[in-house]
C-alpha positions in Angstrom: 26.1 40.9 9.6 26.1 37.2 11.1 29.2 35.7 12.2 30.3 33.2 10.7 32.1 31.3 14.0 29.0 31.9 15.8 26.9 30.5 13.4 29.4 27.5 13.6 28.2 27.5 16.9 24.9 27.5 16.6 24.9 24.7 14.5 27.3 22.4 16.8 24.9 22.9 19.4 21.8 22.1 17.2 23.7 18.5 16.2 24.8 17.6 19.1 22.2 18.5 21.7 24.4 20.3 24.5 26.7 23.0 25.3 29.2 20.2 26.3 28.6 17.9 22.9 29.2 21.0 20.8 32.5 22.3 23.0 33.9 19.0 22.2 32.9 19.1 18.3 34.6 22.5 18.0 37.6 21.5 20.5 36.8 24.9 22.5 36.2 25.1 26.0 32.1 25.1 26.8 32.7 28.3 28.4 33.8 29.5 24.6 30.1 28.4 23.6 28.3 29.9 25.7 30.4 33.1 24.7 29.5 33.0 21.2 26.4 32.4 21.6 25.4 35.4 23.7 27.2 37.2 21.2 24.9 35.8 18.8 21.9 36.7 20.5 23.3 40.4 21.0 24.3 40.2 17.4 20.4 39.0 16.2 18.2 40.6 19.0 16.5 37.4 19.8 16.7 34.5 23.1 18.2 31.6 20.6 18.8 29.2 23.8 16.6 28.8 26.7 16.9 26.7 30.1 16.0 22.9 30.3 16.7 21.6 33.3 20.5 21.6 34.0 21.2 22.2 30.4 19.8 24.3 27.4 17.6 23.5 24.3 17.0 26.4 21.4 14.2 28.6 21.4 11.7 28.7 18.1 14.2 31.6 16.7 17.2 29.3 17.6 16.1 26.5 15.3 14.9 28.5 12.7 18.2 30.0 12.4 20.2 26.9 13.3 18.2 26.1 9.9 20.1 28.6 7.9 23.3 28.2 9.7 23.2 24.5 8.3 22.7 25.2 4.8 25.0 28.6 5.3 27.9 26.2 6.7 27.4 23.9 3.8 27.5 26.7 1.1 30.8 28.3 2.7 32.1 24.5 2.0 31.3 24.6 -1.6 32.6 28.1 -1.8 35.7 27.2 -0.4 35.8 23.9 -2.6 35.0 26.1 -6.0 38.0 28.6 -5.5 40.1 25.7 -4.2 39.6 24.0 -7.5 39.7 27.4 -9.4 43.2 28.1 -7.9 44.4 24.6 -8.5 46.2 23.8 -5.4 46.1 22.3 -2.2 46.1 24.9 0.2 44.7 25.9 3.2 43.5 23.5 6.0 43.0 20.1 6.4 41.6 18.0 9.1 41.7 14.3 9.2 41.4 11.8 11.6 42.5 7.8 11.9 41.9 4.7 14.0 45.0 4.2 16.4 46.6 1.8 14.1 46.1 3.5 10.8 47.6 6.5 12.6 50.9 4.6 13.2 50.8 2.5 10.0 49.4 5.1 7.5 49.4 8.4 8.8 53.0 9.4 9.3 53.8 8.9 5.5 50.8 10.7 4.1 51.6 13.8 6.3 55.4 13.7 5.3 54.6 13.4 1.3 51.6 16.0 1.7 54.1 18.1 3.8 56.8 18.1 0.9 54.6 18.1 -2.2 52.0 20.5 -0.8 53.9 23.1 1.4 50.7 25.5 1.6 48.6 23.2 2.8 48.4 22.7 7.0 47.5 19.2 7.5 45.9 18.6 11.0 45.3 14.7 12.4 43.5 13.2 15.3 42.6 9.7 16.5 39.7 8.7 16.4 37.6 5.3 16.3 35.9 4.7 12.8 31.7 5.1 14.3 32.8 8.2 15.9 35.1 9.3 13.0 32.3 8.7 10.4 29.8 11.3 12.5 32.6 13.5 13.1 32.9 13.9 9.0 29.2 14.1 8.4 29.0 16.9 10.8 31.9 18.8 9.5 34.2 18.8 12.6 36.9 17.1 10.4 37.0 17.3 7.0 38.4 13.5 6.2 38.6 10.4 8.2 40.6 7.0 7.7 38.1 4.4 8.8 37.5 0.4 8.4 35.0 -2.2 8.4 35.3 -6.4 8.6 35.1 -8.1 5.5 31.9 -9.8 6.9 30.4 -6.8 8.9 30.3 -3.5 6.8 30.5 0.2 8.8 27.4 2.4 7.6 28.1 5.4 5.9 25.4 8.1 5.8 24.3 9.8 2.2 26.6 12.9 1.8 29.5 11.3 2.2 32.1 9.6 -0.8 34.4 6.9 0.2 37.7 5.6 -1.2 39.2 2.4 -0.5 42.9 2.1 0.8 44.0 -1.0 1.1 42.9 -4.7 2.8 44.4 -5.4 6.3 44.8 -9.2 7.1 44.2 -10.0 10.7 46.4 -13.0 12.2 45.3 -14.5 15.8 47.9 -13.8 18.4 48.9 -16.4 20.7 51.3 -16.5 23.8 54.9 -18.6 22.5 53.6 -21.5 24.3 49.7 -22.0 23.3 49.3 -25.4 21.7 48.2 -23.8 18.5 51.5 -21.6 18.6 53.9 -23.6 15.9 50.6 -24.1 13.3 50.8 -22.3 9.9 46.9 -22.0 10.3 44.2 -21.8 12.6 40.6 -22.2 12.4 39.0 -19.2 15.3 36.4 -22.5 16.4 39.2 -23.9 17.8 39.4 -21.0 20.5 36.3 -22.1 22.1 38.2 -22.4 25.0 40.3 -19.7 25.0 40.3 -16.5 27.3 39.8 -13.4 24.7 41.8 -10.1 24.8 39.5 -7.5 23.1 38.4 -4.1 23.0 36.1 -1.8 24.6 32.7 -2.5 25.6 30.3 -1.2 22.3 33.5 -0.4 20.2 32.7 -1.5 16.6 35.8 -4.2 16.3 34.8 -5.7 19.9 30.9 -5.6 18.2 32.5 -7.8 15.5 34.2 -10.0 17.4 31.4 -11.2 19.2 29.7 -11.4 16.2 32.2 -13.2 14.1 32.8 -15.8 17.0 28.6 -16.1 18.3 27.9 -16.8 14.3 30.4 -20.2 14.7 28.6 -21.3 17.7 31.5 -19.9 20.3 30.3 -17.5 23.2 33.6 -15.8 23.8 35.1 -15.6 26.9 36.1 -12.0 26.9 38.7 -11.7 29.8 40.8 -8.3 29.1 39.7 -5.3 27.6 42.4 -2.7 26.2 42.1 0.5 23.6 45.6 -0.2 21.9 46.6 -3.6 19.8 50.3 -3.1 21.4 48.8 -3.4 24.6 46.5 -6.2 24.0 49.7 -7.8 22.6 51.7 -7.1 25.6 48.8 -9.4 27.5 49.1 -11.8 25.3 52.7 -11.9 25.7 51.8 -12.2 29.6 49.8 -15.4 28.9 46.8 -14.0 29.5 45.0 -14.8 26.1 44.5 -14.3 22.8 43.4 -11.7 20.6 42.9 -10.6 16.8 46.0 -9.1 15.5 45.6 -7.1 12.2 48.9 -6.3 10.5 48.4 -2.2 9.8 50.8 -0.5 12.4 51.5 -4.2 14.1 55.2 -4.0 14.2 57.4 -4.2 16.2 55.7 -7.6 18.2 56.5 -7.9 21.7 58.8 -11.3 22.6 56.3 -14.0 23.5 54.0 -13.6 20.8 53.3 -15.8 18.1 50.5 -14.8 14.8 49.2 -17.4 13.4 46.9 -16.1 10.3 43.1 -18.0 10.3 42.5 -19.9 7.3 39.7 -18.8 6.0 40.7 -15.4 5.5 40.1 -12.3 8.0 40.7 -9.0 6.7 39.7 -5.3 7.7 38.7 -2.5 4.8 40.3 0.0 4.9 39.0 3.3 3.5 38.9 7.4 3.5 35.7 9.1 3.6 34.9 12.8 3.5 31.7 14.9 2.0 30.5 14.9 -1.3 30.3 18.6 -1.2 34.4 19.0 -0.7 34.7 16.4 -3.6 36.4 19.2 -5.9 39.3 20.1 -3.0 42.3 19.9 -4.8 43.2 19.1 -0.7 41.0 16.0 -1.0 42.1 14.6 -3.5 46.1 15.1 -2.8 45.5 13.4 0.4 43.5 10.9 -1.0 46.4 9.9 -3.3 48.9 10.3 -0.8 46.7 7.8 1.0 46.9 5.4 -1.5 50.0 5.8 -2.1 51.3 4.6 1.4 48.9 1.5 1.4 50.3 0.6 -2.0 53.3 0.8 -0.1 52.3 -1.5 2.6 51.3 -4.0 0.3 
């Protein structure tokens, strides 16, 4: 009979192209892979991987049963979903994930209220930026994820998955305490033509919209700091060392030296949950998707 964990496997390694991409999927070490999968070929009688150049690529037998593993995986989901829904509760295991500031602003209340109202369910979270978050979902390594797009640059979302909106995020611009534009109740971003920009990394999705958002009003940005976390871009700016776009999910508490100053024609994040259509009937979906909405309401 086939494993089922090798299968899982299997079917990392066929999605993600290398022994290393699928160790990191399945958060197991690459020598676990290669472990399972000689087990697998033992367990089948066939070569499933074969040499290609430093790394490995699967044989003809290897994608033909990577096939089945797929559609295997994905039937296993609906079982799971079915007697989830048949039982009624939310049990089991749950893995979601969050961008770093919806797992400060959001995250700890969810798991606390999921933790009291669901006791049998074991609630796992990571961190994780919305692109990779989004691919991490459709290839079942997580089961949800807490993502966002820009009110004027949308994330894609592939078929197979449902989405459920949270809550808008306003983003204010944060200045140093003595910028010029420090004491005004709005700002225009043209009006930081000038300025030195404290962003994020290179190919992130909110450093993509930046540029975007500032290149489509005429401004090349001068992009002078690059940091990961908002409370360390905020510490620069509190260093005088630019400015930078300060949404308010999991903002507090502001360094001293730091001024927000919101932009007047309105810029605000969406926030969302996604997972796949065919865990829709989890009665584990759907309590952490109202335990999600729940603490946004509470934001509000």
């Amino acid at each position: 009979m086939l494993n089922l964990e090798r299968l899982r496997t299997l079917d990392a390694l066929a999605r993600h192209g290398s022994v290393g991409g699928a160790a990191a999927g399945l958060h197991v070490t690459t020598s676990a892979v290669s472990q399972q999968m000689a087990k697998l070929e033992r367990e089948v009688g066939q070569q499933l991987l074969a040499k290609n150049g430093r790394g490995v690529r699967l044989t003809d037998a290897g994608r033909l049963l990577a096939e089945h593993a797929a559609r295997i995986l994905s039937q296993v989901e609906r079982a799971r979903a079915d007697l989830e829904e048949q039982r009624g509760k939310a049990v089991g295991e749950l893995r979601i994930s969050a961008f770093p500031t919806a797992l400060r602003g959001l995250l700890p209340t969810t798991l606390a209220t999921l933790r009291a109202g669901h006791p049998g369910l074991r609630v796992g979270c990571h961190e994780l930026e919305p692109a990779p978050a989004v691919a991490a979902v459709a290839r079942g390594d997580i089961d949800m994820a807490v993502v966002l797009d820009w009110y004027n640059k949308p994330l894609p979302v592939p078929d197979g998955l449902v989405k459920a909106p949270l809550l808008d995020d306003p983003a204010d611009i944060a200045l140093p305490a003595a910028h010029p534009l420090a004491d005004r109740s709005e700002v225009d971003l043209e009006e930081f033509a000038d300025d030195e920009w404290i962003t994020w990394g290179e190919g992130e999705f909110c450093h993509e919209w930046l540029l975007f958002t500032l290149r489509g009003k005429g401004i090349e940005p001068r992009v002078a700091h690059r940091a990961q976390e908002h409370h360390t871009q905020l510490a620069l700016v509190a260093a005088g060392l630019g400015v930078c776009v300060a949404p308010r999910l999991g903002r507090d508490p502001m360094p001293a030296g730091v001024r927000t100053v919101p932009v007047r024609h309105r810029v605000r994040r969406h926030v969302y949950v996604v997972w796949r259509a065919d865990a829709d009937r989890r009665p584990s979906i759907r309590a952490a998707v109202e335990a999600l909405r729940a603490a946004g309401a509470g934001l509000r």
